[in-house]
C-alpha positions as CSV (number, residue, x, y, z in Angstrom):
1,X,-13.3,10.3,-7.1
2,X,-11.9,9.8,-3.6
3,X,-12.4,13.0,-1.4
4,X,-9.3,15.9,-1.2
5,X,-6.8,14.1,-0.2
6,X,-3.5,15.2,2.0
7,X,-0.1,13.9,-0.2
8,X,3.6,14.1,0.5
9,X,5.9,13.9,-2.5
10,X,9.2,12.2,-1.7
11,X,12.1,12.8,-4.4
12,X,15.6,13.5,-4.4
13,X,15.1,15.7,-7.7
14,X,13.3,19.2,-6.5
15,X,12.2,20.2,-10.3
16,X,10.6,16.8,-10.6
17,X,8.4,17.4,-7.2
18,X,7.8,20.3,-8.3
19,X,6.8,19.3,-11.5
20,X,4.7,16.5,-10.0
21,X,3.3,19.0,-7.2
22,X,1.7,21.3,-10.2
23,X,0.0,18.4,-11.7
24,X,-1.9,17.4,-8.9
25,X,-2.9,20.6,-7.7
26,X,-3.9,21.7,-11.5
27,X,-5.4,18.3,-12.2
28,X,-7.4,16.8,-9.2
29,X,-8.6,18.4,-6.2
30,X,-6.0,16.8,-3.7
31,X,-3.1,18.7,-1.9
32,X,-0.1,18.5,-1.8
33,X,1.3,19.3,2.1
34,X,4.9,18.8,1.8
35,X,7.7,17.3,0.2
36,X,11.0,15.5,1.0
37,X,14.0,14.5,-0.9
38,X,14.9,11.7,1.2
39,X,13.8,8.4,3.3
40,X,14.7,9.8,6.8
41,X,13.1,13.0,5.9
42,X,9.9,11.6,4.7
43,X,9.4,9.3,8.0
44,X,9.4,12.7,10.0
45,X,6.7,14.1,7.8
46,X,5.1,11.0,7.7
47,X,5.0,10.7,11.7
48,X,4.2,14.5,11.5
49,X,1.9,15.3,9.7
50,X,0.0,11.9,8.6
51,X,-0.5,12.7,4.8
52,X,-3.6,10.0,3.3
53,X,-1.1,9.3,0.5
54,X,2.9,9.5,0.2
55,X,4.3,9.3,-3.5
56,X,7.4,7.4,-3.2
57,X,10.5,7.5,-5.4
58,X,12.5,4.1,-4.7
59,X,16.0,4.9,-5.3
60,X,16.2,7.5,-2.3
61,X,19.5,9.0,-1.0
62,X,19.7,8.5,3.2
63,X,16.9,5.8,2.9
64,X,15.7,3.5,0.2
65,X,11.6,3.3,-0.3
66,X,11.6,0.1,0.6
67,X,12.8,0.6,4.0
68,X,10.8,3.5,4.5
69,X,7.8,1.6,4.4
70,X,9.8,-1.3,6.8
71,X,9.8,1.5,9.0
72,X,6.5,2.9,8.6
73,X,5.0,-0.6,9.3
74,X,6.4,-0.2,12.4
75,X,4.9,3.3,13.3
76,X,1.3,4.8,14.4
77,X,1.4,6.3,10.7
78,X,0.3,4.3,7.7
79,X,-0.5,6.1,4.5
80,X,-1.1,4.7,0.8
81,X,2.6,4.6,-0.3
82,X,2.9,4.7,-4.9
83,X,6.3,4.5,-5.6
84,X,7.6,5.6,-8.5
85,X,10.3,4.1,-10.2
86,X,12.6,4.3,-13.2
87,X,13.2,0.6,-13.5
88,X,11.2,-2.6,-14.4
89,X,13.0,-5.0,-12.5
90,X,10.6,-7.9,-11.7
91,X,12.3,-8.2,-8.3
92,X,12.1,-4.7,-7.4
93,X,8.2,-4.8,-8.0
94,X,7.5,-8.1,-6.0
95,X,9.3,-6.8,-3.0
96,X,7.3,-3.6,-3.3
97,X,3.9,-6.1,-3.9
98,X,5.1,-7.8,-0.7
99,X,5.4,-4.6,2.2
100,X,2.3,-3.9,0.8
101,X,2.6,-0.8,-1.9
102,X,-0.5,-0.4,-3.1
103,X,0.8,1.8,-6.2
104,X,3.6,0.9,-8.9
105,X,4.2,3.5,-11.4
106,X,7.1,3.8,-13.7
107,X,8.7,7.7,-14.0
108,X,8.5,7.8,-17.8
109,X,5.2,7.0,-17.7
110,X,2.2,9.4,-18.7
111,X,1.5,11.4,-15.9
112,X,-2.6,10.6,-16.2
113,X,-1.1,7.2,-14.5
114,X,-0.1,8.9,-11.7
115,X,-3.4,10.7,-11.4
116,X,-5.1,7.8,-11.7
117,X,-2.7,5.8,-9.0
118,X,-3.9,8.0,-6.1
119,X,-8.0,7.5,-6.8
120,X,-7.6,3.2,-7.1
121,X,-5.1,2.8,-4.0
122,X,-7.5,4.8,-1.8
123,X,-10.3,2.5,-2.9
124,X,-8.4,-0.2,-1.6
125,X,-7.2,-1.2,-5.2
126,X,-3.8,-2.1,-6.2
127,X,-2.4,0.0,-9.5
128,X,0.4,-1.0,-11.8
129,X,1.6,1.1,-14.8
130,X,0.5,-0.6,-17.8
131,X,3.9,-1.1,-19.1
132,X,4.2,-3.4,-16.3
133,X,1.1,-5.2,-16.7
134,X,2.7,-8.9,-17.4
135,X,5.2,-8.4,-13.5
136,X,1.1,-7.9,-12.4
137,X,-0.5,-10.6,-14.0
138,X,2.9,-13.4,-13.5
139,X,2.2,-12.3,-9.8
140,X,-1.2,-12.8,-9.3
141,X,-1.1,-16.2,-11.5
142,X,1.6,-17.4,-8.9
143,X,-0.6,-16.1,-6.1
144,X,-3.4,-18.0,-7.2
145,X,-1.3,-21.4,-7.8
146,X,0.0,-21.2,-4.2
147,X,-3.3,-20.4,-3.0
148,X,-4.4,-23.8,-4.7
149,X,-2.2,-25.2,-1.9
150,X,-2.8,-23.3,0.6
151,X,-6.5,-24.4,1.3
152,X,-7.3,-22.4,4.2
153,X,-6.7,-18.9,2.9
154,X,-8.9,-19.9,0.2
155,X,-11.8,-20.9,2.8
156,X,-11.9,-17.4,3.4
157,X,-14.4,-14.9,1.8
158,X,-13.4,-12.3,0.2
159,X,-14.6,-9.9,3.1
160,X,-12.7,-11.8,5.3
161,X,-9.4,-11.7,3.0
162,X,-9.6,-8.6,2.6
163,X,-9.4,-7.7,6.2
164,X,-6.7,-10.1,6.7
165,X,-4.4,-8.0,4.4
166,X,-5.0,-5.1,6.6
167,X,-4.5,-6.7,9.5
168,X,-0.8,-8.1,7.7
169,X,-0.1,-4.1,7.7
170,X,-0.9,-3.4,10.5
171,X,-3.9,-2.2,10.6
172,X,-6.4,-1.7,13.6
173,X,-9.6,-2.6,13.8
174,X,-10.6,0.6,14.3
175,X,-8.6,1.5,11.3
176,X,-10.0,-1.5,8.9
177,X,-14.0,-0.7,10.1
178,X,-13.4,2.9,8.7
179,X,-11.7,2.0,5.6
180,X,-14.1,-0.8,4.7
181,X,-17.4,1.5,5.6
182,X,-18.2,-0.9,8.4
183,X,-18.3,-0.9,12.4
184,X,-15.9,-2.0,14.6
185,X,-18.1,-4.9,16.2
186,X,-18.6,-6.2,12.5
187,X,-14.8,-6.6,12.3
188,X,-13.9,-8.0,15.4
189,X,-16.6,-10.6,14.2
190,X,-14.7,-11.0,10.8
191,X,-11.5,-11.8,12.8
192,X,-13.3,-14.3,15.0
193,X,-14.3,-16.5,12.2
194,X,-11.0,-15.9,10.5
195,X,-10.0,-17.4,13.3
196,X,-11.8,-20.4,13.3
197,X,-11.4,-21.2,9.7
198,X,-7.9,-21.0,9.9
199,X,-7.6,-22.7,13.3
200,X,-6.0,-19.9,15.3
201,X,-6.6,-18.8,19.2
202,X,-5.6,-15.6,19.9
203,X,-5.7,-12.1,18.0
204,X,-1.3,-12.5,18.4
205,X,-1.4,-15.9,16.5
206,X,-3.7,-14.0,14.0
207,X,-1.4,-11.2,13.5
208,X,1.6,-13.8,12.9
209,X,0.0,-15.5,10.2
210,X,-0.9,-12.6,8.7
211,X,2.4,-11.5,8.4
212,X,3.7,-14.5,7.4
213,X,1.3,-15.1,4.9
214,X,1.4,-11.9,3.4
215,X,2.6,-12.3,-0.3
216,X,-0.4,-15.0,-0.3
217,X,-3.5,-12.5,0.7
């Protein structure tokens, strides 16, 4: 169980956040700080008030989830983002996979799902509503074909993987040593053999194949 955690709820619909607002606070220990009922309205609570974990609803009036988290990639702010959506359009869920959304929850599902979203996308897991589970596994089977070609990536360890997805969100080294339990020396290491394994010079040229290797980490 991950430690109390600080949530934003972001939903155009006020009886659902409020809905979802009593579950949490009945159910798990976490809290829930605020809420929003739009994209440009959940970047200012975002920037102000740094929740741990922002529950996302996709089709958002002002600002779509999706480019809220564009955004948000862009800023000093970067919590876990689950959105929840009411369709299962494969598309929809691979661009979602792709800016990094760690959570994927579909609104009619059980609300245990939910519950469960927020304690495995703090542990640095990726959750998917089981109704969605063959979008998941078609994603990962293509993830592992082009990794096939894609020899260098798979050179890596799985340490060193790992921190290479943060690093394609923009994470700091700072940031990834706290998240991983480790200390900053130990990661600036890990990006030094990244580095050579991949053939790179430079922490910039590191960052660029991050990004543009993203949907492959």
């Amino acid at each position: 169980m991950a430690e109390k955690l600080k949530i934003l709820i972001v939903d155009d619909h006020p009886l659902f956040r409020r809905g979802l607002r009593e579950v949490i606070e009945e159910r798990s220990k976490h809290r829930v700080i605020a809420e929003a009922s739009d994209g440009k309205e959940a970047l200012c609570l975002i920037n102000e008030l740094s929740p741990e974990v922002a529950i996302v609803d996709i089709a958002l009036p002002q600002m779509n989830g999706l480019e809220l988290v564009r955004c948000l990639r862009k800023g000093p702010v970067h919590p876990y983002i689950i959105f929840l959506t009411m369709y299962k359009d494969e598309d929809l869920f691979n661009a979602a996979m792709d800016l990094g959304v760690r959570g994927y929850v579909v609104k009619d599902s059980a609300v245990d799902e939910i519950l469960k979203a927020i304690e495995k996308v703090v542990m640095g897991e990726i959750f998917v509503s089981d109704c969605l589970a063959s979008m998941k596994s078609k994603r990962e089977a293509k993830t592992k074909e082009l990794l096939q070609i894609r020899p260098q990536i798979s050179a890596l360890t799985p340490t060193e993987r790992k921190i290479l997805k943060l690093i394609s969100e923009d994470r700091t080294s700072k940031e990834i040593a706290t998240m991983l339990g480790i200390s900053v020396k130990t990661v600036e290491n890990h990006r030094q053999n990244i580095c050579h394994k991949l053939g790179l010079r430079g922490s910039h040229s590191l960052l660029r194949f991050a990004f543009e290797n993203r949907p492959w980490l």
